[in-house]
C-alpha positions as CSV (number, residue, x, y, z in Angstrom):
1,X,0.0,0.0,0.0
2,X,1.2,3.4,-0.9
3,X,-0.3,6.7,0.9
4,X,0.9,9.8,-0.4
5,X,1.2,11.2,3.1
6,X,2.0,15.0,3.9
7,X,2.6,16.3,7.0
8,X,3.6,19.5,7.7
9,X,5.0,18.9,10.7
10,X,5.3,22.5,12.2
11,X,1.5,23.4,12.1
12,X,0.2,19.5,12.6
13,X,-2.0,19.3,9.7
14,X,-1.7,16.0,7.6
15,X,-3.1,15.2,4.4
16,X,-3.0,12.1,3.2
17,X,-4.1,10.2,-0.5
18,X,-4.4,6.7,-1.4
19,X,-3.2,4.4,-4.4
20,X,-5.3,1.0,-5.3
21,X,-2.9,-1.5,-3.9
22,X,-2.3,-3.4,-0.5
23,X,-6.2,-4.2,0.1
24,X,-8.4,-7.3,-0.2
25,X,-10.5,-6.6,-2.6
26,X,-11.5,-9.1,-5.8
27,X,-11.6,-7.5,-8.9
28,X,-12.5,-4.9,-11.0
29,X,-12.3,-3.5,-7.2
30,X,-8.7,-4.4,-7.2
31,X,-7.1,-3.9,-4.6
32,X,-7.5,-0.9,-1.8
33,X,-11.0,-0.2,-3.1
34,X,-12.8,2.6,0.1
35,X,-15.8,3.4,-1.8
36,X,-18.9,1.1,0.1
37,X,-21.5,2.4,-2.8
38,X,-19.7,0.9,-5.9
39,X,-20.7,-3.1,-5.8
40,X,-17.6,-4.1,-3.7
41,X,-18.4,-7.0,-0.6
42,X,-19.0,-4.6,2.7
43,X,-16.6,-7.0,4.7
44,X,-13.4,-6.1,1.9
45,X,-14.2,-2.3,2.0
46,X,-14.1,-2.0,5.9
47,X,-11.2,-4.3,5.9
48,X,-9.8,-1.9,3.6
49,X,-10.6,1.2,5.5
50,X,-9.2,-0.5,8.6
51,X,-5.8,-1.6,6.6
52,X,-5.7,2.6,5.0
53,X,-6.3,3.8,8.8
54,X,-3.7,1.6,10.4
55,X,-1.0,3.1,7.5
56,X,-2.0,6.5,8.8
57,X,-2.0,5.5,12.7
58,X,-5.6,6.9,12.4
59,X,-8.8,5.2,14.0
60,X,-11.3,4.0,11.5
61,X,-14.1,4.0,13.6
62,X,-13.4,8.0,13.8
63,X,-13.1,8.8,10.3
64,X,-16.0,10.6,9.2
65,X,-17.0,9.8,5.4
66,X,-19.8,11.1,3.5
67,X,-22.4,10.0,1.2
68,X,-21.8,12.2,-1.5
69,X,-24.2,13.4,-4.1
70,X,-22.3,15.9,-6.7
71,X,-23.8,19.0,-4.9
72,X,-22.7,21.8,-2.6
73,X,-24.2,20.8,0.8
74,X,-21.8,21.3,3.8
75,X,-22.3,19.3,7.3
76,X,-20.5,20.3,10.4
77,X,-19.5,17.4,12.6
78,X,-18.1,17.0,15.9
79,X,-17.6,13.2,16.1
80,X,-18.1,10.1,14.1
81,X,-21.7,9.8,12.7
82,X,-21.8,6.1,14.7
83,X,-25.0,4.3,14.0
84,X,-26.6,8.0,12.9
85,X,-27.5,8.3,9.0
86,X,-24.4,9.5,6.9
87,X,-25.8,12.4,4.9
88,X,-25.9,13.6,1.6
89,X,-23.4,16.2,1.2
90,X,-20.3,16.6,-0.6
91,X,-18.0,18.7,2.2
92,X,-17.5,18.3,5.4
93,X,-16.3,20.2,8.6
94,X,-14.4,20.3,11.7
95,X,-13.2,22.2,14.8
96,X,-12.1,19.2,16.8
97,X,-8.5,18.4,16.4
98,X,-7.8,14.9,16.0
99,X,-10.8,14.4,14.0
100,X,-9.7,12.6,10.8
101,X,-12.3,14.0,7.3
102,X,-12.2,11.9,4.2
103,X,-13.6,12.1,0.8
104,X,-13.9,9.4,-1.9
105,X,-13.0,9.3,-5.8
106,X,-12.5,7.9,-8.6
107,X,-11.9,10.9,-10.8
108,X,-13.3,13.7,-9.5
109,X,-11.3,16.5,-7.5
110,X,-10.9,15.3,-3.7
111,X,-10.1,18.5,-1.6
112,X,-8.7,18.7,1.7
113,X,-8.2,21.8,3.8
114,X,-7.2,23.1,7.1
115,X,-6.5,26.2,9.4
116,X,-4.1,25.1,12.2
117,X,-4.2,28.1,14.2
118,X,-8.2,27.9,14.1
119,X,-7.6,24.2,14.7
120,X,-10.2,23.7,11.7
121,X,-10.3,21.1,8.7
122,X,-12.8,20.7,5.7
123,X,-12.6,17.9,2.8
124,X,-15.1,18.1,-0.2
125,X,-15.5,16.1,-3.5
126,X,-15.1,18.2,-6.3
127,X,-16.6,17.0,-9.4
128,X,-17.5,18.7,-12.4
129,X,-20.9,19.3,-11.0
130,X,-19.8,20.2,-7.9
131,X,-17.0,22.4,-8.3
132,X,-19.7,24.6,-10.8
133,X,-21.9,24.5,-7.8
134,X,-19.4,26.0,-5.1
135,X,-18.7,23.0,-3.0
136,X,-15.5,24.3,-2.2
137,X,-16.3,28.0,-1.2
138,X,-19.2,26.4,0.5
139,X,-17.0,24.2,2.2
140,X,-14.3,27.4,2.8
141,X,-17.4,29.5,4.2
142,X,-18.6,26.8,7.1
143,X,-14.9,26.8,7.8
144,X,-14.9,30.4,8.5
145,X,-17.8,30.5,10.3
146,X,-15.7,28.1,12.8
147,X,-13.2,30.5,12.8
148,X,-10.6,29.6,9.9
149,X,-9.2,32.3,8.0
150,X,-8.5,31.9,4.0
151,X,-5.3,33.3,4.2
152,X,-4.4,30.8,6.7
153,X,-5.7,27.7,5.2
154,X,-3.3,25.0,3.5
155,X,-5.3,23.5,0.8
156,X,-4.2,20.2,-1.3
157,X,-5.8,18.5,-3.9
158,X,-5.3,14.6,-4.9
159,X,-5.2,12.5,-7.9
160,X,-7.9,13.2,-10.0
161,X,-8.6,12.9,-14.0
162,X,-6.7,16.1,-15.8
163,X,-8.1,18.6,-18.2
164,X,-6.2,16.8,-21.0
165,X,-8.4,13.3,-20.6
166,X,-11.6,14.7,-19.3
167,X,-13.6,14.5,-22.7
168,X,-16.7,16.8,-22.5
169,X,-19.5,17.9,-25.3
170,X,-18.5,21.2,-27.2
171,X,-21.6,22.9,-25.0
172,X,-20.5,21.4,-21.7
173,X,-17.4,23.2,-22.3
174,X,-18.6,26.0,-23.1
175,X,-21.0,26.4,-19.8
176,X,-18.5,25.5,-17.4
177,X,-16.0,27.9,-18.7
178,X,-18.8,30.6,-18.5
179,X,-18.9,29.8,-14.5
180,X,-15.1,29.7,-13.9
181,X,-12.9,30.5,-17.1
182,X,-9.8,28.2,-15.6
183,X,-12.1,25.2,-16.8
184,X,-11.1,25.7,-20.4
185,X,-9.3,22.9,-21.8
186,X,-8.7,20.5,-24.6
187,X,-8.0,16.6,-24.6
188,X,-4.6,15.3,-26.0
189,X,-6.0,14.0,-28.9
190,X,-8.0,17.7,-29.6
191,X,-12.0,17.5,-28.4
192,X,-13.2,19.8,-25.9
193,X,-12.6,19.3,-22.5
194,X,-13.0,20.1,-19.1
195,X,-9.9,20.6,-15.8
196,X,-11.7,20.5,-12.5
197,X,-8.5,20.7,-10.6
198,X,-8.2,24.1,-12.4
199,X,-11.3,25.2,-11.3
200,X,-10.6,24.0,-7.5
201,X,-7.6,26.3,-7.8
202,X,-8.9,29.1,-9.2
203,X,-11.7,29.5,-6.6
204,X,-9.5,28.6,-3.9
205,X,-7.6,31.5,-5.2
206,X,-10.3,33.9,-5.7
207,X,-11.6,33.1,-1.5
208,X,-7.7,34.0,-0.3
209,X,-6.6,31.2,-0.2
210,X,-2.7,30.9,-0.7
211,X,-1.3,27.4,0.3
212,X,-2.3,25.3,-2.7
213,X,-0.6,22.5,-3.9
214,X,-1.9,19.4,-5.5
215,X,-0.3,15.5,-6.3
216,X,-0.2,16.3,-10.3
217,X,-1.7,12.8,-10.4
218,X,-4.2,11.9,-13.7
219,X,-6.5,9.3,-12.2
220,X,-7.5,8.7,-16.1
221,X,-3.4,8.0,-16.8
222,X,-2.3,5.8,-14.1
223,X,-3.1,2.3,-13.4
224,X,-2.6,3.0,-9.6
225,X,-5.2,5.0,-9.2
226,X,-9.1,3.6,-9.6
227,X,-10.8,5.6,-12.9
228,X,-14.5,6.2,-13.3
229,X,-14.3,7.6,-16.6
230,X,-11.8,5.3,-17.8
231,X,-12.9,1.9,-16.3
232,X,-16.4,2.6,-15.0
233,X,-16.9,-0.6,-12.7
234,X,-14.0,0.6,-10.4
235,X,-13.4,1.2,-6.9
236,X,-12.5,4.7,-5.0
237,X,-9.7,5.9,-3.6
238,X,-9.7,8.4,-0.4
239,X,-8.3,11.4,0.6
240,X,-7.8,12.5,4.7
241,X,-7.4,15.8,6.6
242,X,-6.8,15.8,10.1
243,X,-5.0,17.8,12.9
244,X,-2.7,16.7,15.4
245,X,-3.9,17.3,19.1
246,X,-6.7,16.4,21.3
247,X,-10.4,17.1,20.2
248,X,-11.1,20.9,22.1
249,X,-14.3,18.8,23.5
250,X,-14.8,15.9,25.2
251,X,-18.0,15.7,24.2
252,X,-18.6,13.7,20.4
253,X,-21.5,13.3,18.4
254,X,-22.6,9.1,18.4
């Protein structure tokens, strides 16, 4: 198993991506497949959230995931959701140090953000429907309301399909570049297409936001990573954000 881990030791923020190898399950889930929506057996995807969580020395009954919908909807959380619904949103956010976010993908833009001094962290899924949407300032403004500052906030993004493969219609195109110019792009072999990643940027940008860095990673391109786009039966990779320290409460939601 391979986790692109980075942590930036001096402010305790981690960020952390996953590959698709070092897990159990069969394909076309092969190997390290996190996603429990896609067809995979339950038992191999929590074994394969347990086997990610141990890499990262992280609990993986503390992880907070999210059933996400390609929309803009924020949650705040405080603890794990337990046996609680997990809702339909595509960010999550967090004041309580310790408290590990993650977002699932298979293409689209996974985005992971935090304010040390705040002691706050987000995590969205970007897709293209998403990102037009404002999942990420959404996410950015519940983090502010917590108390995080843009200007303080480090912001990485993980593999995810680049504007060079991301085929889209002519029209597409066309609207999605009307909401955020950066989207612009064209495929190697010259049909219209779409970079989400560029988007993320440029909004992240736009809020204040001046840490940004991403992996440079085409989920499309590389065999290590699971593809939507290019294999369609796949699994999902995962992205985490978390900050080092005790939670600033005892108390946790169950």
């Amino acid at each position: 198993m391979t986790v692109q881990h980075d942590a930036i030791r001096e402010s305790g923020a981690h960020f952390a991506f996953t590959d698709r190898w070092g897990g159990v399950s069969a394909a076309p889930y092969e190997e390290l497949n996190l996603g429990g929506a896609v067809g995979d057996d339950p038992a191999a995807v929590l074994a394969n959230r347990a086997a990610a969580a141990k890499a990262l020395d992280l609990d993986p009954g503390r992880v907070v995931w999210m059933n996400q919908v390609h929309g803009r909807d924020v949650a705040v959380v405080d603890g794990p959701w337990g046996t609680a619904p997990v809702p339909s949103v595509d960010g999550v956010v967090t004041a309580r140090r310790g408290l590990p976010l993650a977002v699932l993908t298979a293409d689209c833009v996974p985005v992971l953000l935090a304010d040390p001094v705040a002691g706050v962290t987000g995590a969205a899924h970007a897709g293209r429907p998403g990102a037009v949407a404002g999942v990420v300032p959404a996410t950015v403004a519940e983090m502010q309301r917590l108390g995080a500052e843009p200007e303080r906030i480090i912001a990485r993004t993980g593999p995810s399909v680049c504007g060079r493969c991301y085929e889209v219609p002519e029209q597409m195109r066309s609207e999605v570049a009307e909401a955020e110019p950066a989207a612009w792009s064209e495929t190697s072999w010259g049909t219209p297409a779409v970079d989400v990643a560029a988007v993320v940027h440029a909004q992240l940008a736009a809020l204040g936001v001046r840490d940004v860095a991403g992996t440079g990673i085409c989920t499309f391109e590389s065999r290590d990573h699971f593809s939507y786009r290019r294999d369609r039966t796949t699994g999902r990779l995962a992205g985490y954000v978390w900050l080092e320290g005790p939670p600033s409460d005892s108390r946790e939601a169950s």
